[in-house]
Structures are given as C-alpha cells and as structure tokens.
C-alpha positions, 0 to 999 in steps of 0.5 A, spaced: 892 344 685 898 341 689 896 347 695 889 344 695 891 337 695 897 339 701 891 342 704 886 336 704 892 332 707 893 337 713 885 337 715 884 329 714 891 328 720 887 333 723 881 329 724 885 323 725 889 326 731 882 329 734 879 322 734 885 320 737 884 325 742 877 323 742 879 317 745 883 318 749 879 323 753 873 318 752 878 313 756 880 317 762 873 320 764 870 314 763 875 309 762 872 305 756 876 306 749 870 307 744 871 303 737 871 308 732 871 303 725 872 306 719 864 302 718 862 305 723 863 313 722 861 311 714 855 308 716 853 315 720 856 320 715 853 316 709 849 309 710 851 303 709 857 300 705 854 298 698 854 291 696 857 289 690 857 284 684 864 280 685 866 277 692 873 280 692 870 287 693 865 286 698 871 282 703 875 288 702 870 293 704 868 289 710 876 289 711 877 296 710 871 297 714 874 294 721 879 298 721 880 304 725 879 310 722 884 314 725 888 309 721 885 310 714 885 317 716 893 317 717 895 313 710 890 317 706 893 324 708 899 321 707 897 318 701 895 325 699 900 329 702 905 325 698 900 326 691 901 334 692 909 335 692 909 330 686 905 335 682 908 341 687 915 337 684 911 337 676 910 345 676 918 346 679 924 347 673 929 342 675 937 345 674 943 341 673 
C-alpha cells in the first residue's frame, strides 16, 4: 500500500511540474501566463463544484477553488508522499 501511495504522490508532482511548464512555454511563445485554478481544472475534468448545506464549507471550496493547481498539486503529493513512508515506516522492525 505504502508503494502505491509513493507512486501516486510522485505522479501528482509530475503533473503539478508540467503545469508549471505548461506555463511557462504558454508564457514565452505567446506571452500571457494562463490561469490555471484548481476550479477551473475541476470544472473541466468533473462539473462544478457542489453546493453544500452550511456556509463555512461552501467559502472553503471557493477558497481551495482560487488556488493554483500546481500548488494543490505540490501540498498533495507531499501530503501523500509523506502518508506513504509512514505506513512504509509501520511494516519496518525497529532495533535498538
């Protein structure tokens, strides 16, 4: 399970670099720096976000939703990369 996790962390900075890059070229070819939301790339892979029942969740999806998706992309293969070497460090015998 820890493999798989590492695995899923590693692709999800591989996608967050080739949005960077995306940018970037986007930005010396034709010299505009596309907006790349976490919204926007949500919106085109599954609708809109939902709306929900209480108002605190609603603002912190609109709020999640303005962020850059290479940034989302960077904190969750970190988060992810560091749920894999704790359950990678569970399975290891300590010795002392």
């Amino acid at each position: 399970m820890a493999r798989k996790i590492f695995v899923l962390g590693i692709f999800a900075m591989a996608a967050s670099c080739g949005v960077i890059g995306y940018q970037a070229l986007t930005y010396y070819f034709y010299g505009d720096w596309p907006a790349t939301s976490f919204e926007f790339v949500f919106g085109k892979l599954f609708g809109a976000f939902p709306t929900l029942e209480w108002r605190w969740e609603n603002e912190l999806l609109a709020f999640v939703g303005r962020l850059p998706v290479a940034a989302v992309g960077i904190a969750l293969s970190y988060a992810l990369l560091l749920m894999s070497d704790l359950l990678h460090g569970r399975n290891r015998r300590q010795s002392f």
